[in-house]
C-alpha positions as CSV (number, residue, x, y, z in Angstrom):
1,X,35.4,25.3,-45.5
2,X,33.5,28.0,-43.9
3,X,34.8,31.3,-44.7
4,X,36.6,33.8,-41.8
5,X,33.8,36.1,-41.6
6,X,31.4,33.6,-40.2
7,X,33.7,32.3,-37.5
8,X,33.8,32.8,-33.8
9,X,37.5,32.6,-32.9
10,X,38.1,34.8,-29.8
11,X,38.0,32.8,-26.6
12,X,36.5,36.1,-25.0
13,X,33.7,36.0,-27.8
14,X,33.8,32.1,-26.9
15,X,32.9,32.7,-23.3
16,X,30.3,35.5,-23.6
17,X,27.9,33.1,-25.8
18,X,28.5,30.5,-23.1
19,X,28.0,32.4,-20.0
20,X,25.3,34.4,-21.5
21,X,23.8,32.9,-24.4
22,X,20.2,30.9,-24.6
23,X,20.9,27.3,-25.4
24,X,19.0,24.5,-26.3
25,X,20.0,20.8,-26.2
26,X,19.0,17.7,-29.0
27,X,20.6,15.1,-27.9
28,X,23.3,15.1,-30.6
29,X,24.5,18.6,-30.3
30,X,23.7,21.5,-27.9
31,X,23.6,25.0,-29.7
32,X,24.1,28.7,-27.6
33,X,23.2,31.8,-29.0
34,X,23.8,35.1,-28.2
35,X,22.8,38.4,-30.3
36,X,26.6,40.1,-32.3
37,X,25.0,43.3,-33.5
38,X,26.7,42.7,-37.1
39,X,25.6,41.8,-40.1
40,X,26.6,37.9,-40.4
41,X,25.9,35.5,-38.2
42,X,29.3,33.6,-36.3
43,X,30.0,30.3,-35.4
44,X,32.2,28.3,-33.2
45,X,32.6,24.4,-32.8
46,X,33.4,22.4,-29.8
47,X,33.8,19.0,-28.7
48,X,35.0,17.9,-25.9
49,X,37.2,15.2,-24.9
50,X,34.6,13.2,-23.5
51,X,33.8,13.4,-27.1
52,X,36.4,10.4,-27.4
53,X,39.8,10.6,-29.2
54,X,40.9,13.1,-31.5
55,X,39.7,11.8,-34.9
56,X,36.4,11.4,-33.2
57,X,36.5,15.0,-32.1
58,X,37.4,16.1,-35.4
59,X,35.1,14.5,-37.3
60,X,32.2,15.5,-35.1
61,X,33.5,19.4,-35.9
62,X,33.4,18.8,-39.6
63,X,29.9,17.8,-39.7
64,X,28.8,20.6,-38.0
65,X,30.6,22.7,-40.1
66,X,29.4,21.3,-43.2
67,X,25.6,21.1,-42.3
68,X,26.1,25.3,-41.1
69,X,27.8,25.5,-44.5
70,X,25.0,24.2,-46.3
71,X,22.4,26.4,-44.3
72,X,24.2,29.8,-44.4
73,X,21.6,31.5,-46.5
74,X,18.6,30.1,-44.5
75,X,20.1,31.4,-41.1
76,X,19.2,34.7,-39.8
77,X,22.1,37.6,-39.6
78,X,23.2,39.0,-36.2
79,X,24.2,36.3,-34.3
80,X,26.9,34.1,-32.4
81,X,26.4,30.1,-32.4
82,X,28.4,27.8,-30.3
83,X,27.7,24.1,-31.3
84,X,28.5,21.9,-28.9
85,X,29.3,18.4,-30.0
86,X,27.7,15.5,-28.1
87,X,28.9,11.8,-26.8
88,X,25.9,10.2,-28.6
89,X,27.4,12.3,-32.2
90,X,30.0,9.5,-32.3
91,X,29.5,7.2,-35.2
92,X,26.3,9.7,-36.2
93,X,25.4,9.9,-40.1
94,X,25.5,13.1,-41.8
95,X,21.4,13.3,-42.2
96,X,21.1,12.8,-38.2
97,X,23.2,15.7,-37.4
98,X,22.0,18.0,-40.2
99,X,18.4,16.9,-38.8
100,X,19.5,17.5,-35.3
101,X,20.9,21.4,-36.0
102,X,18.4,22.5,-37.6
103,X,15.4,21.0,-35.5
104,X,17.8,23.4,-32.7
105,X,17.7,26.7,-35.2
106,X,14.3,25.9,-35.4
107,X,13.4,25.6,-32.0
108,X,15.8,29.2,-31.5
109,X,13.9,30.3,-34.4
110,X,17.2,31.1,-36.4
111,X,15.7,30.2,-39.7
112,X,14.7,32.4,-42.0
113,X,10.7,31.9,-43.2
114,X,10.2,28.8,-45.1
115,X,13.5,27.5,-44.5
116,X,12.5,24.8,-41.8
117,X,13.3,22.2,-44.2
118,X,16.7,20.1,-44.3
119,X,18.6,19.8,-47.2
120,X,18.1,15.8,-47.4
121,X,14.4,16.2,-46.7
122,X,14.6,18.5,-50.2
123,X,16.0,16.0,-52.2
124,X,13.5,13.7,-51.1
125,X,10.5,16.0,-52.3
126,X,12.3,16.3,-55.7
């Protein structure tokens, strides 16, 4: 679960990343960021109902979640995330989507230095 303090919950907060945030699109997920001023980073996670039914939705949210979880400490403080699930995330594995986020906080350049690696590509190496 990831803890209050590193969640975006106000729909006013919502709509500011969305309206005036920089996104970039992978074709699993899109990600918009927009600069909070505050110490931790924030995130919010959305999927559509074009997403499919409601355990499709729901699972799509909980791998985001998890694969932010697992990079908290690589990503840089100050800023609000919406990750916007994709159609093509249904029936995704867990490596795909954690591949697919951070190839985005790359790309944003969200990372901290020396953390462009994935947590499965780190197992690998060991």
């Amino acid at each position: 679960m990831l803890q209050s303090q590193y969640r975006l919950r106000r729909s006013a907060d919502l709509r500011r990343v969305r309206e005036e945030g920089r996104s970039r699109r992978h074709p699993l997920v899109v990600l918009i960021i927009q600069p909070n001023h505050l110490v931790v980073s924030r995130f919010a996670f959305v999927a559509s109902r074009r997403m499919g039914n409601a355990v499709q939705r729901n699972r799509a949210r909980r791998l985001l979640r998890e694969v932010i979880r697992r990079h908290l400490a690589d990503i840089e403080p100050g800023w609000d995330c919406v990750l916007i699930a994709r159609q093509a995330m249904h029936g995704a594995a867990y490596g795909d989507v954690e591949t697919a986020v951070s190839s985005l906080l790359t790309r944003l350049q969200l990372l901290k230095a020396g953390q462009n690696k994935t947590a499965s590509q780190e197992t690998e190496l060991a």
